[in-house]
VOBAMI-808273 format. One record per atom (N, C-alpha, C): x, y, z; chain; atom name. Coordinates in Angstrom, 1 decimal. Example, Ala and Ser with C-alpha at 12.3 -4.5 7.8 and 13.67 -1.06 7.14 Angstrom:
{r {13.2,-5.7,7.8},"A","N"},
{r {12.3,-4.5,7.8},"A","CA"},
{r {13.2,-3.3,7.8},"A","C"},
{r {12.8,-2.2,7.1},"A","N"},
{r {13.7,-1.1,7.1},"A","CA"},
{r {12.9,0.0,7.9},"A","C"},
END
This chain:
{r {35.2,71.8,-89.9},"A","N"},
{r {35.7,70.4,-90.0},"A","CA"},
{r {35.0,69.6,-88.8},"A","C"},
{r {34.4,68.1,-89.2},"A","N"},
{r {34.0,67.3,-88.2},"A","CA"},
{r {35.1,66.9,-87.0},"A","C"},
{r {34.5,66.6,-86.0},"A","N"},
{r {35.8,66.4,-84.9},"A","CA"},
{r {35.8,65.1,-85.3},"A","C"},
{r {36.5,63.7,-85.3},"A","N"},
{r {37.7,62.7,-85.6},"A","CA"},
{r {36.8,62.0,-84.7},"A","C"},
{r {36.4,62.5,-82.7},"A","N"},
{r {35.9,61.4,-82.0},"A","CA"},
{r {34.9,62.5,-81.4},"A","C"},
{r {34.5,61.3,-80.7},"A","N"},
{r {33.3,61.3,-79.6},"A","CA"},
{r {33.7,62.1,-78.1},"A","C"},
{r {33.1,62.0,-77.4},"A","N"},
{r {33.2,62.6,-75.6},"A","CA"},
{r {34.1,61.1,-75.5},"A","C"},
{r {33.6,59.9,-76.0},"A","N"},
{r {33.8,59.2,-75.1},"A","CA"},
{r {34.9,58.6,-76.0},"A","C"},
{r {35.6,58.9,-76.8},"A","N"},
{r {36.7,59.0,-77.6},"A","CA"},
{r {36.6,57.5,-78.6},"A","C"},
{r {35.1,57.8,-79.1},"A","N"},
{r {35.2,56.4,-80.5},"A","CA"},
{r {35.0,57.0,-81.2},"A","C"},
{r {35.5,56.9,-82.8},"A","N"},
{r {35.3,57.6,-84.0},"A","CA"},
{r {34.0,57.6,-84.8},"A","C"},
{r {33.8,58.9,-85.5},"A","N"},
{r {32.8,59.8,-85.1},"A","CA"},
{r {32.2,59.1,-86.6},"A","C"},
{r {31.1,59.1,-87.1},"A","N"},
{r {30.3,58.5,-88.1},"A","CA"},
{r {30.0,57.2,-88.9},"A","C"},
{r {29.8,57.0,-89.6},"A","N"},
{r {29.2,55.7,-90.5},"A","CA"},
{r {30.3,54.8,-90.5},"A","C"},
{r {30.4,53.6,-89.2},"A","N"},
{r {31.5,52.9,-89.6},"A","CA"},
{r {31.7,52.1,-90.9},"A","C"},
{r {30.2,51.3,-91.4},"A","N"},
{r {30.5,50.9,-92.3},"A","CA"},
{r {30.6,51.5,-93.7},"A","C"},
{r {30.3,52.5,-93.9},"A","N"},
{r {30.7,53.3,-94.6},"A","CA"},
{r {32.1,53.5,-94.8},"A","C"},
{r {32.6,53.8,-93.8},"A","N"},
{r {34.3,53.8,-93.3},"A","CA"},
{r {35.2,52.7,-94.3},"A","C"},
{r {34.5,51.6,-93.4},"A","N"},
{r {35.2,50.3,-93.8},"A","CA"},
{r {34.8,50.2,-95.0},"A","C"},
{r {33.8,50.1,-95.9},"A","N"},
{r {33.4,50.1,-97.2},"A","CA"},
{r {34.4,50.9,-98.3},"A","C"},
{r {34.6,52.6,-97.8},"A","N"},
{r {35.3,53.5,-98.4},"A","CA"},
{r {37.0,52.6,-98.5},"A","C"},
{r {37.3,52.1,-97.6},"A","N"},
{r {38.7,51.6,-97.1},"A","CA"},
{r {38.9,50.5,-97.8},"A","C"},
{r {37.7,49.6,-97.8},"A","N"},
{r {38.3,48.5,-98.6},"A","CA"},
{r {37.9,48.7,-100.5},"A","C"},
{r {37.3,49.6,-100.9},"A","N"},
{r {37.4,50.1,-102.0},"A","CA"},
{r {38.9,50.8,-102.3},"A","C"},
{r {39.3,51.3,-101.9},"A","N"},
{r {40.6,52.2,-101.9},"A","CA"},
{r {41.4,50.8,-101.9},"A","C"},
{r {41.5,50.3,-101.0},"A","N"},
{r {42.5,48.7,-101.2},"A","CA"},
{r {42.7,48.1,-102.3},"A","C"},
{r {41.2,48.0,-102.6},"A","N"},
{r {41.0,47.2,-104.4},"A","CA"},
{r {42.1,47.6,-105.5},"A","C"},
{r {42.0,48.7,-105.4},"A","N"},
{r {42.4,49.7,-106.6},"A","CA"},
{r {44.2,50.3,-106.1},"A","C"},
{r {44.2,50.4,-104.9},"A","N"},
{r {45.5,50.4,-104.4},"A","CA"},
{r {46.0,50.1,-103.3},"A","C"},
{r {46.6,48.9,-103.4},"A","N"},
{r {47.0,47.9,-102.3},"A","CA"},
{r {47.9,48.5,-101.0},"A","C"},
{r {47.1,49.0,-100.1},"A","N"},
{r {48.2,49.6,-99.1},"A","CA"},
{r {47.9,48.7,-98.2},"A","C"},
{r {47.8,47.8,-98.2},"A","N"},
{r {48.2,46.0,-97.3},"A","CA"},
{r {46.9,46.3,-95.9},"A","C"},
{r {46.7,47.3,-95.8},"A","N"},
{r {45.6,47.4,-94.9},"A","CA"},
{r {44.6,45.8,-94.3},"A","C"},
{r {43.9,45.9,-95.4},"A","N"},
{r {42.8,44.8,-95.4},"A","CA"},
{r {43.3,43.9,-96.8},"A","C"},
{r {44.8,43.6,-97.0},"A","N"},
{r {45.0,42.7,-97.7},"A","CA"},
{r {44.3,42.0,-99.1},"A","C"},
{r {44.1,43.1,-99.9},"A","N"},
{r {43.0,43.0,-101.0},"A","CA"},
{r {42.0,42.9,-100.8},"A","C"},
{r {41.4,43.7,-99.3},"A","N"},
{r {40.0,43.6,-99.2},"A","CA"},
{r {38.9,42.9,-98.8},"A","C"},
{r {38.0,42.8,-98.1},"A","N"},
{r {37.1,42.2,-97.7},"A","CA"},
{r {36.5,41.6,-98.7},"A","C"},
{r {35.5,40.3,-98.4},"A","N"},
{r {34.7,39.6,-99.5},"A","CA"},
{r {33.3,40.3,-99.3},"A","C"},
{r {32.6,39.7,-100.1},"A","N"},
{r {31.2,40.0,-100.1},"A","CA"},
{r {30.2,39.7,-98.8},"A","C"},
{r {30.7,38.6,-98.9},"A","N"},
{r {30.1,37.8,-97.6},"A","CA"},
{r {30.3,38.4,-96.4},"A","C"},
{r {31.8,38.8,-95.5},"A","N"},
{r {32.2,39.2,-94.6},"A","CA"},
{r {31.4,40.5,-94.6},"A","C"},
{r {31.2,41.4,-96.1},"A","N"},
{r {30.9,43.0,-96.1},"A","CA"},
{r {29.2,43.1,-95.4},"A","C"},
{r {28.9,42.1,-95.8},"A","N"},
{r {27.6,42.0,-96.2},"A","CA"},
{r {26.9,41.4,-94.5},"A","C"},
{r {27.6,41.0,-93.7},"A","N"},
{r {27.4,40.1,-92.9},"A","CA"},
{r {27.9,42.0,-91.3},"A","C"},
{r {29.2,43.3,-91.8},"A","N"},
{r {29.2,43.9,-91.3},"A","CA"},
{r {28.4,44.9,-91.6},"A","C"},
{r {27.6,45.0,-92.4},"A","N"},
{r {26.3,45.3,-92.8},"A","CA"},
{r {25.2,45.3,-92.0},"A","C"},
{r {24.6,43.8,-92.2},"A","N"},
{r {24.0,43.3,-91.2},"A","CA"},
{r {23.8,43.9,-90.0},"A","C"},
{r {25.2,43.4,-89.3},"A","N"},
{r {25.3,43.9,-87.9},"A","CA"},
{r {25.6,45.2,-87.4},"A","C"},
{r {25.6,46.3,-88.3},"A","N"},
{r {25.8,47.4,-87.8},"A","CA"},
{r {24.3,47.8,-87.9},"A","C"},
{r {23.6,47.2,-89.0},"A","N"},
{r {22.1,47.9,-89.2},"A","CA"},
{r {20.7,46.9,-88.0},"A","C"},
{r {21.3,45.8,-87.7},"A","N"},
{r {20.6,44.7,-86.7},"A","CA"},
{r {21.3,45.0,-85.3},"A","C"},
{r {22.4,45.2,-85.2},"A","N"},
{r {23.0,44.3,-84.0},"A","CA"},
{r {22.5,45.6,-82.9},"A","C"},
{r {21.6,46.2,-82.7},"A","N"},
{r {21.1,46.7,-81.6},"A","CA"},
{r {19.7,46.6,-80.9},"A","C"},
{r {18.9,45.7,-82.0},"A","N"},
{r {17.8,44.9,-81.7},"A","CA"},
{r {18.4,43.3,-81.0},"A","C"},
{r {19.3,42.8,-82.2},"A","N"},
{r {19.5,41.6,-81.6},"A","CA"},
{r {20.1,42.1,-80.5},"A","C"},
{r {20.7,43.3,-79.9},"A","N"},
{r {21.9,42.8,-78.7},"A","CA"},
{r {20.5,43.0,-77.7},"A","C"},
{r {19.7,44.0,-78.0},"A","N"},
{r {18.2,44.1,-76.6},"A","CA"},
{r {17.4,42.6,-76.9},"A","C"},
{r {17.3,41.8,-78.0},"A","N"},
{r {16.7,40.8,-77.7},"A","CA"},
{r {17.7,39.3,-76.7},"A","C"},
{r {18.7,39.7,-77.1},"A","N"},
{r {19.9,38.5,-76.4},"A","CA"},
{r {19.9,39.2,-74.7},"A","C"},
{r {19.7,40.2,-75.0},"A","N"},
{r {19.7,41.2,-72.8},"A","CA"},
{r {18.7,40.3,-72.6},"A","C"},
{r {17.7,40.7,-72.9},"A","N"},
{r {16.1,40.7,-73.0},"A","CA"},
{r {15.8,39.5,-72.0},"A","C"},
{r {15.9,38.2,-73.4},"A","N"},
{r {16.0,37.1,-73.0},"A","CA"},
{r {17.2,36.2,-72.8},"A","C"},
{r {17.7,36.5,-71.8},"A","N"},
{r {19.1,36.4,-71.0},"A","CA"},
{r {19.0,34.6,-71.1},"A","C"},
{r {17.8,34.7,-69.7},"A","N"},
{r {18.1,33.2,-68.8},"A","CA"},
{r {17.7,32.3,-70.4},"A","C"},
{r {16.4,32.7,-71.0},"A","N"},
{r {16.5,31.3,-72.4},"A","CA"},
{r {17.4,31.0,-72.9},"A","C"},
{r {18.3,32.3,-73.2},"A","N"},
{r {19.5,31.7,-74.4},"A","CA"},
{r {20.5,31.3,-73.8},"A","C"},
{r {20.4,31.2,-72.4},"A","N"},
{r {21.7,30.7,-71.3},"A","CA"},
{r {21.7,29.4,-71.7},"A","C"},
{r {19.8,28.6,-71.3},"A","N"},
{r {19.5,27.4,-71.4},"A","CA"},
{r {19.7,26.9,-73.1},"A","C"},
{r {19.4,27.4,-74.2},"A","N"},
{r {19.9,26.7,-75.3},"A","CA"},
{r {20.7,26.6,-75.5},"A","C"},
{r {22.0,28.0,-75.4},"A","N"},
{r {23.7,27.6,-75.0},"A","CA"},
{r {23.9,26.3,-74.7},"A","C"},
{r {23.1,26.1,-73.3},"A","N"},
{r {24.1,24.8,-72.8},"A","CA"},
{r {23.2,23.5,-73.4},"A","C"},
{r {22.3,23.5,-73.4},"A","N"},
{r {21.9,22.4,-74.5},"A","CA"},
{r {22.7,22.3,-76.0},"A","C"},
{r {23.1,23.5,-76.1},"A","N"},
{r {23.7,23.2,-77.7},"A","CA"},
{r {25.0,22.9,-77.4},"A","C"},
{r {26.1,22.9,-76.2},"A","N"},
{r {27.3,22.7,-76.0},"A","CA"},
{r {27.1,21.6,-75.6},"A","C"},
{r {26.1,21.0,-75.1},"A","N"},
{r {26.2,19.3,-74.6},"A","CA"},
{r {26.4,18.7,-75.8},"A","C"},
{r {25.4,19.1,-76.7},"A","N"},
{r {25.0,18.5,-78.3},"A","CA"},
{r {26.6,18.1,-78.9},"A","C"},
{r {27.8,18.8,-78.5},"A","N"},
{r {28.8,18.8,-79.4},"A","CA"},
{r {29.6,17.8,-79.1},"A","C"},
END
């Protein structure tokens, strides 16, 4: 049997897989969990970021001070 967590005590495999499996099971039987389920959009978007978000998070480290300076250009903008 796989162990449940990690050393550093986060749960151990394919989250989105997880969540995928979960909100299928919701569809078909409503245990209030995720409230009939995630949309497409939302799935599709934790998709994304489970398969991207460790480039984008070294490109956002990366380039720190630039996206400081667009931040606050884009907060003036508002």
């Amino acid at each position: 049997m796989l162990p449940l967590k990690t050393s550093n005590h986060d749960l151990t495999g394919n989250r989105f897989q997880r969540v995928f499996r979960l909100n299928l099971l919701d569809r078909f039987v409503p245990l209030g969990i995720l409230r009939g389920g995630t949309g497409l959009k939302p799935a599709l978007v934790l998709l994304f970021l489970h398969r991207c978000g460790g480039l984008l998070f070294f490109l956002l480290i990366r380039y720190e001070r630039q996206m400081h300076r667009l931040y606050q250009l884009l907060r003036r903008r508002r």
